[in-house]
C-alpha positions in Angstrom: 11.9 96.1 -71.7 10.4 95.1 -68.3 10.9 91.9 -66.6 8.1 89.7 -65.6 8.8 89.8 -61.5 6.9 86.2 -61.4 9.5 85.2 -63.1 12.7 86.6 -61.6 15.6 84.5 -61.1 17.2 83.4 -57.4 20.2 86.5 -58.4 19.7 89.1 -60.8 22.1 92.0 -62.2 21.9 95.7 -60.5 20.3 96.7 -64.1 17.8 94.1 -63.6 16.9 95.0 -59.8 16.6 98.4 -60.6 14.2 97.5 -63.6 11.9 95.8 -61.0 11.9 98.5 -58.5 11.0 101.0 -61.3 8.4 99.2 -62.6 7.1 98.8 -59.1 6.7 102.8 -58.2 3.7 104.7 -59.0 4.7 108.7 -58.2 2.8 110.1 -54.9 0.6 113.2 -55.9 1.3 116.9 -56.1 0.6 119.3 -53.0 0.3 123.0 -53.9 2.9 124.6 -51.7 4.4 128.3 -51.3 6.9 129.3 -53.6 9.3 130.5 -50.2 8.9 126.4 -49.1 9.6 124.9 -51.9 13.4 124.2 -51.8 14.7 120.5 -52.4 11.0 119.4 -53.9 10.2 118.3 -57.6 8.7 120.5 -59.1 5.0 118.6 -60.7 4.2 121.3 -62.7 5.2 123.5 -65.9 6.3 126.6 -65.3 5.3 128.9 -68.0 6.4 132.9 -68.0 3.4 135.1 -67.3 5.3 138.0 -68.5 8.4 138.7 -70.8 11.8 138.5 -68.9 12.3 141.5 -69.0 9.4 142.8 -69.3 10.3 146.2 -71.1 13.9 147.6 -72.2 15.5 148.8 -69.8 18.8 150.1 -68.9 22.0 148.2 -67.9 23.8 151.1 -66.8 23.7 154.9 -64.1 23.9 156.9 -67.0 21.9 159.2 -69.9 19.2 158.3 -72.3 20.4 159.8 -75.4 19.6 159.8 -79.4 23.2 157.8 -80.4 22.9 160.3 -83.9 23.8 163.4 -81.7 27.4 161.8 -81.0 28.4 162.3 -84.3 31.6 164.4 -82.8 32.8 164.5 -79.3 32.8 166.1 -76.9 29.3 167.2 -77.0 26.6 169.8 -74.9 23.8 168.0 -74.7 20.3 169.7 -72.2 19.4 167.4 -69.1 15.8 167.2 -69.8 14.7 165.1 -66.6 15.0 161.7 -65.1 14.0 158.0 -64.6 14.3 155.5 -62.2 13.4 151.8 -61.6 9.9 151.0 -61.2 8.7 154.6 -62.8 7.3 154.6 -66.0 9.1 157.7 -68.5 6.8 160.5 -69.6 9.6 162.1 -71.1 10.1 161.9 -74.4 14.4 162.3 -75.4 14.8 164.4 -78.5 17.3 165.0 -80.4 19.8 167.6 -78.3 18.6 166.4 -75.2 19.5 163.6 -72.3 17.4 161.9 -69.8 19.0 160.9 -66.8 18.7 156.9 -66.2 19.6 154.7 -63.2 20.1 150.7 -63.5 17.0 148.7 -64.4 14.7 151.7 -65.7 12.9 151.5 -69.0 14.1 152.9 -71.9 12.4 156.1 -72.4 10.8 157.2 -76.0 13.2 158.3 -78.5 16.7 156.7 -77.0 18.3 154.2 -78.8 21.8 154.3 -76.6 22.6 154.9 -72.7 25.8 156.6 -72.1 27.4 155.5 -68.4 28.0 158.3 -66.2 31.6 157.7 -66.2 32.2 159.3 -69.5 30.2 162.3 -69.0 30.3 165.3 -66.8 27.7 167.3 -65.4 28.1 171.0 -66.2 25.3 172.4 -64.2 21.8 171.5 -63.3 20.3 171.5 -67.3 23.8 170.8 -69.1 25.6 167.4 -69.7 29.0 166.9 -71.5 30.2 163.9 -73.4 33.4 162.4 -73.8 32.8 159.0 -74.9 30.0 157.0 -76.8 28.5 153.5 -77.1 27.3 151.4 -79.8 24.0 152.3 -81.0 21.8 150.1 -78.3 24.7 149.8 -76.1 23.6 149.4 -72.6 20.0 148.8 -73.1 18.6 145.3 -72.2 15.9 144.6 -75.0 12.5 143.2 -73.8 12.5 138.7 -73.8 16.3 139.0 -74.1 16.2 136.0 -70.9 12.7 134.5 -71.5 9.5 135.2 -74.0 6.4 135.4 -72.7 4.6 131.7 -72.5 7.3 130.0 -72.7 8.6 127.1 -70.6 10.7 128.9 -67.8 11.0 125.3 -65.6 10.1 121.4 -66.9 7.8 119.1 -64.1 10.3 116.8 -62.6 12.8 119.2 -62.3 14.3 119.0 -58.7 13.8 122.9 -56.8 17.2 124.6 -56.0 17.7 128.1 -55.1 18.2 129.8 -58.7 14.9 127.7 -59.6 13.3 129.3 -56.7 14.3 133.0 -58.7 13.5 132.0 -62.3 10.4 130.7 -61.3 9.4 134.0 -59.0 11.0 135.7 -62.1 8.3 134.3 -63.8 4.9 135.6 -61.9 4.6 132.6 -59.4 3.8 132.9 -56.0 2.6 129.0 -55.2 3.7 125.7 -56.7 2.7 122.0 -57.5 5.5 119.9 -56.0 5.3 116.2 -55.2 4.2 114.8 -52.2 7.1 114.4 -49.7 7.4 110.7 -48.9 7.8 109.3 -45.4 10.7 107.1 -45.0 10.4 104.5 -42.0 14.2 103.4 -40.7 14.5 100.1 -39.1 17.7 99.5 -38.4 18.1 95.6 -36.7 21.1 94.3 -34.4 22.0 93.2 -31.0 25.1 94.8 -31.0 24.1 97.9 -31.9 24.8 101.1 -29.5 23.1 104.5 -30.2 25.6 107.0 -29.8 23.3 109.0 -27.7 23.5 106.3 -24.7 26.6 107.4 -23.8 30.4 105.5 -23.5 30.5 102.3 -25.6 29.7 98.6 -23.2 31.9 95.5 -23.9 30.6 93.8 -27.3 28.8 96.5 -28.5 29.5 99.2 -31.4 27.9 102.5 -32.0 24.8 102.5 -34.4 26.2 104.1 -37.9 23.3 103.2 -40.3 21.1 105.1 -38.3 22.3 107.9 -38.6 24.1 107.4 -41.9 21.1 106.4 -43.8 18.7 109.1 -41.7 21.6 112.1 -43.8 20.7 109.8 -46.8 16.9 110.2 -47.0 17.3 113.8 -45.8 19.4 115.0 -48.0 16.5 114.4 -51.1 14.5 116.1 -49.1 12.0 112.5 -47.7 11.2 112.7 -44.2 12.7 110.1 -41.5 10.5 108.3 -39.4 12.7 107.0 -36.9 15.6 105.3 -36.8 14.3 102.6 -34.9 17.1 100.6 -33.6 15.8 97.1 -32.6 17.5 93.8 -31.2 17.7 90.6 -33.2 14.7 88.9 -32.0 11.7 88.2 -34.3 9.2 90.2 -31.7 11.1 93.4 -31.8 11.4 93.2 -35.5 8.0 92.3 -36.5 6.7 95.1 -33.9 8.7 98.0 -35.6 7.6 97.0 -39.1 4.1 96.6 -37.6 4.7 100.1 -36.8 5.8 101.0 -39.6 3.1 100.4 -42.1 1.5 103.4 -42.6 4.7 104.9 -44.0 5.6 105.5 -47.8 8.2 103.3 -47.8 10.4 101.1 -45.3 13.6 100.5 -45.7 15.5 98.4 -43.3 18.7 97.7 -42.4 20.3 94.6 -41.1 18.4 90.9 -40.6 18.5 90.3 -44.6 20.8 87.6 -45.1 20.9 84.3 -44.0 21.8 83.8 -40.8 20.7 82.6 -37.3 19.0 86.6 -36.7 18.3 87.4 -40.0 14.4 86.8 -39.8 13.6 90.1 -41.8 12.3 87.7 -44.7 10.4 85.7 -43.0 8.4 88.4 -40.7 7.8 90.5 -44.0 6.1 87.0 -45.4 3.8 86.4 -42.1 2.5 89.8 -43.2 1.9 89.5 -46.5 4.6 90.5 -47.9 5.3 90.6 -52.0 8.9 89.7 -52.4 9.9 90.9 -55.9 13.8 90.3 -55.5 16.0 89.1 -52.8 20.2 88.7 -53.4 21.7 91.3 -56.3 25.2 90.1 -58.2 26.8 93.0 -56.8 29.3 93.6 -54.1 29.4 95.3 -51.7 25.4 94.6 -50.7 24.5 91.1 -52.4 21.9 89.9 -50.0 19.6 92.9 -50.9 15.9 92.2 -50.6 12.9 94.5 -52.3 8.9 93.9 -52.7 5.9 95.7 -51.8 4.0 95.5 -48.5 0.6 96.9 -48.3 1.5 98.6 -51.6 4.3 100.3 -49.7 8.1 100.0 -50.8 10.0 97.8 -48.9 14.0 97.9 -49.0 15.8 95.6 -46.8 19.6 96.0 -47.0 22.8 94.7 -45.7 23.9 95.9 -42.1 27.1 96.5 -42.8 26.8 99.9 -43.3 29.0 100.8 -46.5 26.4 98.0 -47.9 23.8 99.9 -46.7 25.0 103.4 -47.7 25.6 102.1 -51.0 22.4 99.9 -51.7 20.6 103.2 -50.7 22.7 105.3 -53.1 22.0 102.6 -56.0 17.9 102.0 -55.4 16.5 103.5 -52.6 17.8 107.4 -53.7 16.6 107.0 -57.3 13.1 105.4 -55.6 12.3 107.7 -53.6 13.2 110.5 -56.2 10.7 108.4 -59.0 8.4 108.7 -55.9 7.9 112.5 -55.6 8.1 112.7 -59.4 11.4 113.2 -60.5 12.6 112.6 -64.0 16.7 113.1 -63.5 17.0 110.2 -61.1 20.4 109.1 -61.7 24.1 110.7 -60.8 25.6 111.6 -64.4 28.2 109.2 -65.6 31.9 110.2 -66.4 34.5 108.1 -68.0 38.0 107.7 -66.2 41.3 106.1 -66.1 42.1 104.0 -63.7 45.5 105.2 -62.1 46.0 101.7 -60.4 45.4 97.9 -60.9 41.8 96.6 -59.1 42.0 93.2 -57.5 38.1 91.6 -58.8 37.0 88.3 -60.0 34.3 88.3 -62.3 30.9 86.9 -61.6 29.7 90.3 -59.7 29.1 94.0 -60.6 31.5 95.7 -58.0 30.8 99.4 -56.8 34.1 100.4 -55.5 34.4 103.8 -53.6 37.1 106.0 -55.2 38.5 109.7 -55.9 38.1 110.8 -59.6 40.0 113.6 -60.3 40.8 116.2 -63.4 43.8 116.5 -64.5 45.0 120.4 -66.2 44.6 118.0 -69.7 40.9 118.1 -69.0 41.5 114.0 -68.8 39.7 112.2 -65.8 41.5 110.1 -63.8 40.7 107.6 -61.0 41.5 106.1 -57.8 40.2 103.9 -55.3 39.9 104.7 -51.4 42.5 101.5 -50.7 40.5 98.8 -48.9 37.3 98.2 -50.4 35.7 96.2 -47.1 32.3 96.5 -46.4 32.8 97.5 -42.9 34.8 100.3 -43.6 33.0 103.4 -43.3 35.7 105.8 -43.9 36.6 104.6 -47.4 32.7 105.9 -48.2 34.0 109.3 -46.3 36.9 109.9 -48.6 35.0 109.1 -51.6 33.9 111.8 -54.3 32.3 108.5 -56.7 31.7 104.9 -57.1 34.2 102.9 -59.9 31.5 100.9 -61.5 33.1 97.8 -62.5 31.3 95.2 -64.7 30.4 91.4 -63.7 32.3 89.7 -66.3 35.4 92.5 -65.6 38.5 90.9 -63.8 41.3 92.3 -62.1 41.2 95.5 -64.5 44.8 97.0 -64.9 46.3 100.6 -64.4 45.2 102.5 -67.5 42.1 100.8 -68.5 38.7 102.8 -68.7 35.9 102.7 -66.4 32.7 104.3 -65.7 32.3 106.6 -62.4 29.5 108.1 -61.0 29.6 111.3 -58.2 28.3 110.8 -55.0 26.2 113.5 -53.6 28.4 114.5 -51.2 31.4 114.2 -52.9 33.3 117.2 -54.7 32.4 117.9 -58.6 35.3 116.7 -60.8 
């Protein structure tokens, strides 16, 4: 069900915010790209097998080609008739008193049905092999489709690119892909108090610019290019100059000026131009006074300057955006059950995302904790996170013991 964004009320649920921003995206097209520059895109295309993976039987082992039947008692003479190696194609054919010699990855000559490994033979001389040991009947040979048949669907569309996708699909005859579009990602990040870390030693009143950077490793790490950060005071020329700037990206997010304070003129710059608020102020915590809408059919995030706000906001909407963007279809961190290992302090009224440690225990149970302070200020408890604690709105104070739902953070360790 989709909400009617003319219709939205003054604060809506997380589910209900990321239901608008959904509904709002339209996927940017596919590029054809090589196969080598690829890595971190979606994929926007099918990846059928041109071929059979393998394509031939071939052998698993150094060893002989033999007929299995001749092994009927051990140890056993049997004539070295020739041999085959990877990438040549056997014009010998093994009858019955006779080996081939076989190395790793060759096809399976005519008339073998078992490959004995070296190891339990012993060369006698140059036309005479011994055997000590046998196989199974079709032991060590590597049957034709045993990974993939030929036409079928090696890769879905929307599947994000990682290195073993890189090999299935090579494995599979490519050379050059259809992946989507990488979207460009102007940063705006707004306050007067703000000091890029690159200026040198901190002045009086002033701290060092964390959603900058911070949200820059964000957009990066799915692979979205960074225009930016621009870093600009709390005045209503410098903000409505960088956004000006900014319109010929994919999307802008913003950080800081969102709220309702003295500065925050964010809102009302973004309406001078036109812009199509679709939701401002989420029942959520930490980042309540998030704002989203469309300007010049662009994406437009503005969220809270404190930067755990931010970083989270981002996490929540902007990460699962900007994935929808270049085509995605698994947009979402998978969701575990745990138990919490200590009492949370929360009234109800807000969904909380609370940063904590999930961890499995040798019991295979999943257990939980949080980071200790949960202020929005403090960057370090989004450091030492692995996941989020999602706690529900109508959820208060939930006790030691009780279940929850955790999601991983991307940079946090796999439990």
């Amino acid at each position: 069900m989709r909400l009617n964004i003319n219709h939205i009320p003054k604060m809506i649920t997380p589910f209900e915010a990321f239901q608008i921003i959904e509904s709002t995206i339209t996927p940017l097209p596919a590029q054809s790209v090589p196969l080598m520059e690829s890595l971190g895109c979606i994929l926007r295309q099918d990846i059928i097998a041109k071929d059979a993976i393998p394509p031939f039987d071939n052998s698993a082992m150094d060893g002989f080609a033999v007929q299995w039947d001749d092994l009927s008692s051990l140890p056993l003479d049997l004539d070295l008739i020739g041999e085959v190696s990877a990438g040549q194609v056997p014009h010998t054919h093994v009858e019955s008193g006779t080996c081939l010699r076989i190395t790793t990855g060759s096809q399976i000559p005519e008339g073998a049905d078992a490959i004995i490994p070296l190891e339990w033979t012993t060369e006698i001389n140059e036309q005479t092999v011994r055997f000590h040991k046998k196989s199974e009947r079709l032991s060590f040979i590597r049957p034709a489709s045993q990974d993939v048949e030929k036409g079928s669907v090696v890769v879905q569309s929307g599947a994000r690119i990682t290195p073993p996708i890189i090999g299935m699909i090579a494995a599979s005859g490519y050379n050059s892909i259809d992946v989507g579009v990488t979207p460009e990602v102007s940063l705006i990040v707004t306050g007067n108090e703000l000091h890029p870390p690159s200026s040198g030693l901190l002045p009086p009143a002033k701290i060092y610019d964390t959603n900058g950077p911070g949200l820059s490793a964000q957009i990066i790490d799915i692979n979205a290019k960074v225009i930016g950060p621009m870093v600009v005071n709390d005045d209503q020329p410098s903000i409505a100059q960088s956004i000006e700037n900014s319109r010929g990206s994919d999307v802008i997010v913003i950080a800081g000026g969102v709220s309702v304070g003295k500065y925050d003129y964010v809102k009302d710059i973004l309406h001078g131009m036109g812009f199509q608020k679709h939701f401002w102020r989420v029942k959520q915590r930490p980042g309540g006074p998030m704002l989203f809408g469309v300007l010049d059919s662009k994406l437009v995030f503005g969220l809270p300057g404190n930067p755990v706000s931010s970083a989270v906001c981002f996490q929540q909407y902007v990460r699962p955006a900007l994935l929808m963007l270049m085509g995605a279809l698994d947009i979402h961190p998978l969701q575990f059950t745990a138990e919490l290992t200590s009492s949370v302090q929360k009234k109800s009224g807000l969904y909380h995302f609370i940063r904590g440690n999930a961890e499995r225990r040798e019991d295979g149970e999943l257990f939980v904790s949080t980071t200790g302070l949960q202020a929005s200020n403090l960057y370090s408890s989004l450091q030492e996170a692995n996941c989020l604690i999602h706690i529900e709105e109508e959820v208060e104070n939930p006790r030691r013991g009780e279940k929850v739902m955790v999601t991983p953070l991307p940079w946090g360790q796999n439990f």
